[in-house]
C-alpha positions as CSV (number, residue, x, y, z in Angstrom):
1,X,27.8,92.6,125.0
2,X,25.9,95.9,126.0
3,X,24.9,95.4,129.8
4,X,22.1,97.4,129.0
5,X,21.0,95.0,125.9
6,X,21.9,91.8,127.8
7,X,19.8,92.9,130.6
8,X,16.9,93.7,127.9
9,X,17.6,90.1,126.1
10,X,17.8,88.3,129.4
11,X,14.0,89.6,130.7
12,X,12.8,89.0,127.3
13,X,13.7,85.4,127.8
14,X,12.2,85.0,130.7
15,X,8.9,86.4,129.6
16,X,8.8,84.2,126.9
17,X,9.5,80.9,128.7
18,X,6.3,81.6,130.6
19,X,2.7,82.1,129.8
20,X,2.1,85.4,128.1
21,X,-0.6,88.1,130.1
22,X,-1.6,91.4,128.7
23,X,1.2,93.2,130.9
24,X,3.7,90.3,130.3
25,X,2.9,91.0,126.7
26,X,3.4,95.2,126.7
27,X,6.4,94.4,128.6
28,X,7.8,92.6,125.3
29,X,6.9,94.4,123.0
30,X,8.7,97.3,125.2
31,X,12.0,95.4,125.2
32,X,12.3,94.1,121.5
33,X,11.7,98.1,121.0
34,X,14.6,99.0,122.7
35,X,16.8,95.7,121.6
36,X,16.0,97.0,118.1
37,X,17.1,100.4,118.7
38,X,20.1,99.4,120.3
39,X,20.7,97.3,117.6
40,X,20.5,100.0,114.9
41,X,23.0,102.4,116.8
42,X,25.4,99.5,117.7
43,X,25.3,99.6,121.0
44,X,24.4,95.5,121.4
45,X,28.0,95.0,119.8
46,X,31.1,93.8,122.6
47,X,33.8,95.9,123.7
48,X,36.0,93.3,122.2
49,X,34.2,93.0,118.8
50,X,34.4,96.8,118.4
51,X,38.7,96.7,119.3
52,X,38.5,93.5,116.9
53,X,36.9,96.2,113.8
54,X,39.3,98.8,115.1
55,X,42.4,97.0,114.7
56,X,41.4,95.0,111.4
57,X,41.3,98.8,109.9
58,X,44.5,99.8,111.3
59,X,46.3,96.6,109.7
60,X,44.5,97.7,106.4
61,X,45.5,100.9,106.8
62,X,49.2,99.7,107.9
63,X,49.2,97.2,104.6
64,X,48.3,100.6,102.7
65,X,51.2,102.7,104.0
66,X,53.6,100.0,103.3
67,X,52.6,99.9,99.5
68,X,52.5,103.3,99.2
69,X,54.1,105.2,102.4
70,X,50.8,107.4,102.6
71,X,50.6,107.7,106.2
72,X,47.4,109.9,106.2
73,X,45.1,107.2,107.0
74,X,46.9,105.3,109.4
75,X,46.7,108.8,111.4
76,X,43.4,107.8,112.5
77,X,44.4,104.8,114.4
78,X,48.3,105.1,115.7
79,X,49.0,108.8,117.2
80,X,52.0,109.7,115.1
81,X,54.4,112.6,116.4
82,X,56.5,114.9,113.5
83,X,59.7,113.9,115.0
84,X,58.8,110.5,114.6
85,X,60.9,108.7,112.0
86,X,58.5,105.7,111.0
87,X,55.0,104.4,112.5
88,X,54.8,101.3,115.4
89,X,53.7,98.0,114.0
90,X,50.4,96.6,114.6
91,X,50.2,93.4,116.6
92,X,49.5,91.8,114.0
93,X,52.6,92.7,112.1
94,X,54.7,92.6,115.5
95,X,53.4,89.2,116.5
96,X,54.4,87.8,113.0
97,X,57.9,89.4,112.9
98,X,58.8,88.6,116.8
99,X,58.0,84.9,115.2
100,X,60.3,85.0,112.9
101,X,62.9,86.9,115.1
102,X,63.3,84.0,116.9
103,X,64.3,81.9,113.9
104,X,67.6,84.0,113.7
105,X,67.9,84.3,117.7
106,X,69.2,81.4,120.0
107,X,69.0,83.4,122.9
108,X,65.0,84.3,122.2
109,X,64.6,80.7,121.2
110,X,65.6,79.3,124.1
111,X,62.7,81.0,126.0
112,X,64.0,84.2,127.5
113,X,61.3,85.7,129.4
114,X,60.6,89.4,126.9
115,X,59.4,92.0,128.5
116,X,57.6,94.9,125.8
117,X,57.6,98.5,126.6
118,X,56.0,101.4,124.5
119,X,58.9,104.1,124.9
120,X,62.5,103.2,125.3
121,X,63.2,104.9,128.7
122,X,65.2,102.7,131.4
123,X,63.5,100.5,132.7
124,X,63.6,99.4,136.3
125,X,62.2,95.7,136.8
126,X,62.4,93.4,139.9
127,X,63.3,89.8,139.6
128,X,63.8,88.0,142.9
129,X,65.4,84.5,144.0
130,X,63.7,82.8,146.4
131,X,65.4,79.2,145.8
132,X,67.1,79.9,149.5
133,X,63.7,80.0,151.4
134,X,61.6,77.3,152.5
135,X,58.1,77.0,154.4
136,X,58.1,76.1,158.1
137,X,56.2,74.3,160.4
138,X,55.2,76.1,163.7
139,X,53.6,75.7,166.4
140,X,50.7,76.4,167.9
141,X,51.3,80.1,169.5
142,X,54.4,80.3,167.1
143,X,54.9,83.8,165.2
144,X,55.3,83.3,161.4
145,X,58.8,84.6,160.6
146,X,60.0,86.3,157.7
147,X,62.0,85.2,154.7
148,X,62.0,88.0,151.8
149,X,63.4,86.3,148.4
150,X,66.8,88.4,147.6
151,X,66.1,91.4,144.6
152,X,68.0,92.2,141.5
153,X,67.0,95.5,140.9
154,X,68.0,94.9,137.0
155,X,67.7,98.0,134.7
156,X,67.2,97.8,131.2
157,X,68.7,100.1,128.9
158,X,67.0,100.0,124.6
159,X,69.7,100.1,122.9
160,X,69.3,100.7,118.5
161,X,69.3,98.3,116.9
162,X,68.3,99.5,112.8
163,X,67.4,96.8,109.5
164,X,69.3,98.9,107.6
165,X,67.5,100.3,104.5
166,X,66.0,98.7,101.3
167,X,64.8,99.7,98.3
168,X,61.4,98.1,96.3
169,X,59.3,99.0,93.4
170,X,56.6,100.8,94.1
171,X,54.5,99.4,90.8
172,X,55.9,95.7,92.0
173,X,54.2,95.4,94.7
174,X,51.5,97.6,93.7
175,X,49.9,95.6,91.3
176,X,51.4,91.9,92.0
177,X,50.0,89.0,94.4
178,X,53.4,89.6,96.2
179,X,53.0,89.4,100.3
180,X,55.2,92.2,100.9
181,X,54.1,92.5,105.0
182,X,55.6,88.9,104.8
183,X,58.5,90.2,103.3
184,X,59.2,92.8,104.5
185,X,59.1,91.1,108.2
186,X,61.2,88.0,106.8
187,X,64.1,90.2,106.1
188,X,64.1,92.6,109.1
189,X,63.6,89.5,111.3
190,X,66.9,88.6,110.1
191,X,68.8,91.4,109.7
192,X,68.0,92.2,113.3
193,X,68.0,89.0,114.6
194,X,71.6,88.3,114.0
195,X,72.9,91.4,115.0
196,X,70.9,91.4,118.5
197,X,71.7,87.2,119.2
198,X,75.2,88.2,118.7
199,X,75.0,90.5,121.3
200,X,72.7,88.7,123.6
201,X,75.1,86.0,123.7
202,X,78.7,87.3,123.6
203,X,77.9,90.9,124.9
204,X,79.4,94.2,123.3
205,X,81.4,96.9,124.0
206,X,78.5,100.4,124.7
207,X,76.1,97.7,124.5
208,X,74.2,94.6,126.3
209,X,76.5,92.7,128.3
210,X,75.9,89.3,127.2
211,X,74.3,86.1,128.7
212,X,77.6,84.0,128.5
213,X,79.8,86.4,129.6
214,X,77.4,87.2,132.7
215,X,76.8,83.4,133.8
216,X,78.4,83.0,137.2
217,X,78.3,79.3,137.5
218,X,81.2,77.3,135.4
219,X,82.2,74.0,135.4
220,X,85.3,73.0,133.5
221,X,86.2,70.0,131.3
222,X,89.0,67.3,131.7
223,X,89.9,67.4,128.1
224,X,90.5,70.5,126.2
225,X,88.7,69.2,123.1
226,X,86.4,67.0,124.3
227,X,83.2,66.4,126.6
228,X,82.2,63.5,128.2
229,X,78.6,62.2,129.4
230,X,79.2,63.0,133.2
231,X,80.8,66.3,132.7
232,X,77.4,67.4,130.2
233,X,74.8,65.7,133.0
234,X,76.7,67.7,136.0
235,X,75.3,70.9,134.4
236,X,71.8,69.5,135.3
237,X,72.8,70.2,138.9
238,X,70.7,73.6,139.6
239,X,68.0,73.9,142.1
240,X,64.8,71.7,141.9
241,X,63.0,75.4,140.8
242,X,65.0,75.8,137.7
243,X,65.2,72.6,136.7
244,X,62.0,72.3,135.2
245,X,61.7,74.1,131.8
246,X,65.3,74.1,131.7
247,X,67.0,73.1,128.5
248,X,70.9,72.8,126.8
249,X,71.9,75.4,124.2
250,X,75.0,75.5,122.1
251,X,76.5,75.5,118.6
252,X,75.6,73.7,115.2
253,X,78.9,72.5,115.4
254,X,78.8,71.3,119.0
255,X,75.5,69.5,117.9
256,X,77.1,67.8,115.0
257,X,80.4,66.6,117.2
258,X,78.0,65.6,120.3
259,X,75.4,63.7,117.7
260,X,79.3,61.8,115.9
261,X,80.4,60.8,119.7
262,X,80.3,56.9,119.4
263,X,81.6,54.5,122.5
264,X,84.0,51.4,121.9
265,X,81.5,49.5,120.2
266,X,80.7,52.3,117.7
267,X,76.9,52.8,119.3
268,X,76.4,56.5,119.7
269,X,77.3,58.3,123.2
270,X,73.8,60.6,122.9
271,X,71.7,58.5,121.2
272,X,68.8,60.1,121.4
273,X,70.4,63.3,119.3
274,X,70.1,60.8,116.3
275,X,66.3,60.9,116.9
276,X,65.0,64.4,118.1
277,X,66.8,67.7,119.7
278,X,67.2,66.0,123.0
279,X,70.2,65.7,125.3
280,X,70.5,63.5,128.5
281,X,66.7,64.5,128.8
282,X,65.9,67.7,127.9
283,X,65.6,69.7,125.1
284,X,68.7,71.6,123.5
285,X,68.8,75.0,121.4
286,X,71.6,76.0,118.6
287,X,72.9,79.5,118.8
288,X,75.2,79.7,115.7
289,X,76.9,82.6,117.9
290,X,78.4,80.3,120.7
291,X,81.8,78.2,119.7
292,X,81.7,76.4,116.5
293,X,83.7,73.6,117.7
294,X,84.8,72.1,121.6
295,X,88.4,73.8,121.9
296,X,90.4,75.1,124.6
297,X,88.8,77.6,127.1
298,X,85.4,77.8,125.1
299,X,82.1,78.0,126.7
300,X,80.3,75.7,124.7
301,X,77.5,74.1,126.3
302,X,74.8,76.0,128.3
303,X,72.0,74.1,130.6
304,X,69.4,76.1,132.8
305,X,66.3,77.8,132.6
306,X,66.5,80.7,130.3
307,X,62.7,82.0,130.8
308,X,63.7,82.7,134.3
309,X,67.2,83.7,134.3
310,X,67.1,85.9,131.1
311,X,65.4,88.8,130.0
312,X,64.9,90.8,126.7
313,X,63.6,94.6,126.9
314,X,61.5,95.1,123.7
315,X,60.6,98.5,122.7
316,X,57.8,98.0,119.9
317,X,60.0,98.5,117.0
318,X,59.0,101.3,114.4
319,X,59.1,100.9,110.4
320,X,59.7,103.8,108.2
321,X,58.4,103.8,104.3
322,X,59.3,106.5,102.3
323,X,57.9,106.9,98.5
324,X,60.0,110.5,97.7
325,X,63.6,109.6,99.2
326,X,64.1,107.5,95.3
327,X,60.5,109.0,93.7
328,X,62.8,109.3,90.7
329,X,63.5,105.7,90.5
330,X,59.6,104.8,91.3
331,X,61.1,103.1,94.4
332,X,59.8,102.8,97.8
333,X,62.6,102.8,100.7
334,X,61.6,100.8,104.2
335,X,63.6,100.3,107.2
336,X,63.2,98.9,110.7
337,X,64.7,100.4,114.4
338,X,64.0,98.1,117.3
339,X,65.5,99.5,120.5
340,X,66.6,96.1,122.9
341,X,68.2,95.1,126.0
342,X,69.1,91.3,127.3
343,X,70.3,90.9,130.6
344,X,70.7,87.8,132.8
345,X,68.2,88.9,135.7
346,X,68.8,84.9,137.6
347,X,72.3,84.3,137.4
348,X,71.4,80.8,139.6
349,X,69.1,79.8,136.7
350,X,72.1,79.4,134.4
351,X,75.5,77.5,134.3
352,X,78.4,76.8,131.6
353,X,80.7,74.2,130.3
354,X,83.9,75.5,129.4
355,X,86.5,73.5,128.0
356,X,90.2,73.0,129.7
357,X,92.9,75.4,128.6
């Protein structure tokens, strides 16, 4: 609210709560004057409820370009540069489609902490480990000492990542009920969301190194093609700080072997996989990029805390609609870039199973 108004509205409640005098009453009048001019020029509206307007027009306007690739209006709200190949998404748009991104990403499912930039320049961000450093108790006329947690100076690179193009009919989705924001973010959610978890999780060559390839702490099976209940609870063994919020993450073809594991007596070794996506006590993930099945030398099984041990760089990704590259065909063309990088910034927050050679 207006301070200005609220200080107006505030006095003119306080006046009214008491007996009214001659002066009490010009002073009234005087401030339901001003409240009412205010009021006519829009100045009693909130900060917030003006951004609120603001960006219901720009997702009009966005919903307009992506009908009919007129960027003219959209001008107004989102400063657009000429050598600028697409517009950024709204929030709204962004919030829906980093949803659905995670539908088609393990690694972003299993809570990695995502940091979002504007520009794709590298980015220099500090995560520390402090799991080594404890309080103390002193005495009296002790000195406090000091115990700086140990940096990783991590920096993130953006590296392309593009939907690919796609062709639609203009008059479609011009004059039908057809949700084509939902759509649209549906498939560019997955086209990009398999490409990236693939390279979140294995790592490739020019481009992000990968989280399993990049986790330090590895514990090794007895059995080549097999797991067994101590060898999955050992993984729970990381500090007391990562512990909580930490959860398991792995194949749906581990799941399925893990949930088929049955003892002597033909009662299930994980029991409560039959019931929920739980695993000795905490939650699991699937990542249909890790090993499909438990066989020799394959990291299959992850446990730790992802939001603190793995980061994605987001750049906010930019959508391009063109109405004259197929005008011939009455087609619209759309396509997606959305510059990334994943990095493990804790490698203590993380550890793997891998299974004997």
């Amino acid at each position: 609210m207006n301070t200005q108004y609220q200080r107006y509205q505030n006095e003119a409640d306080a006046i009214t709560s008491q007996p009214m005098t001659t002066s009490s009453r010009a002073r009234l009048q005087f401030l339901l004057s001003g409240m009412a001019t205010m009021r006519e020029f829009g100045f009693n509206e909130s900060h917030s409820s003006q951004d609120e307007q603001r960006a219901a027009k720009h997702e009009v306007a966005f919903a307009r370009y992506l009908r009919t690739g007129d960027v003219s209006e959209l001008r107004t709200y989102t400063p657009l540069s000429t050598a600028t190949a697409g517009v950024p998404v709204p929030q709204g748009f962004l919030s829906a489609y980093v949803e659905r991104l995670k539908s088609f990403s393990g690694i972003r499912a299993a809570g990695a902490n995502v940091i979002t930039t504007q520009t794709g320049d590298p980015l220099k961000n500090p995560f520390s480990d402090d799991t080594a450093n404890n309080g103390v108790r002193l005495n009296e006329n002790d000195p406090t000492p000091l115990a700086n947690p140990t940096f990783n100076n991590t920096l993130f690179g953006a590296f392309k990542y593009s939907s690919q193009g796609l062709q639609f009919s203009a008059a479609l989705y011009q004059d039908s009920g057809i949700d084509l924001t939902a759509y649209l973010q549906n498939i560019f959610a997955k086209r990009i969301g398999r490409i990236t978890n693939t390279e979140f999780t294995n790592g490739a060559g020019g481009g992000p190194t990968g989280v399993i390839p990049s986790i330090t702490s590895v514990q090794t099976t007895a059995l080549p093609t097999a797991v067994s209940v101590g060898e999955v609870v050992g993984l729970q063994a990381l500090d007391e700080g990562y512990v909580d919020g930490a959860m398991y993450m792995f194949s749906p073809g581990v799941e399925r072997t893990l949930r088929a594991m049955t003892n002597v007596d033909g009662l299930p070794i994980f029991p409560e996989m039959r019931t929920g996506e739980v695993l000795c006590g905490y939650p699991y993930t699937l990542n249909v990029d890790m090993p499909a099945a438990l066989t020799a030398t394959a990291k299959a099984i992850v446990f730790g805390n992802f939001n603190l041990g793995v980061a994605i760089r987001d750049v906010v990704p930019v959508l391009l609609v063109s109405r004259e590259r197929y005008a011939e065909f009455n087609m619209l063309y759309a396509s997606m870039s959305h510059s990334q990088d994943c990095q493990v910034v804790d490698p203590n927050a993380l550890t793997v199973l891998q299974q004997h050679a």
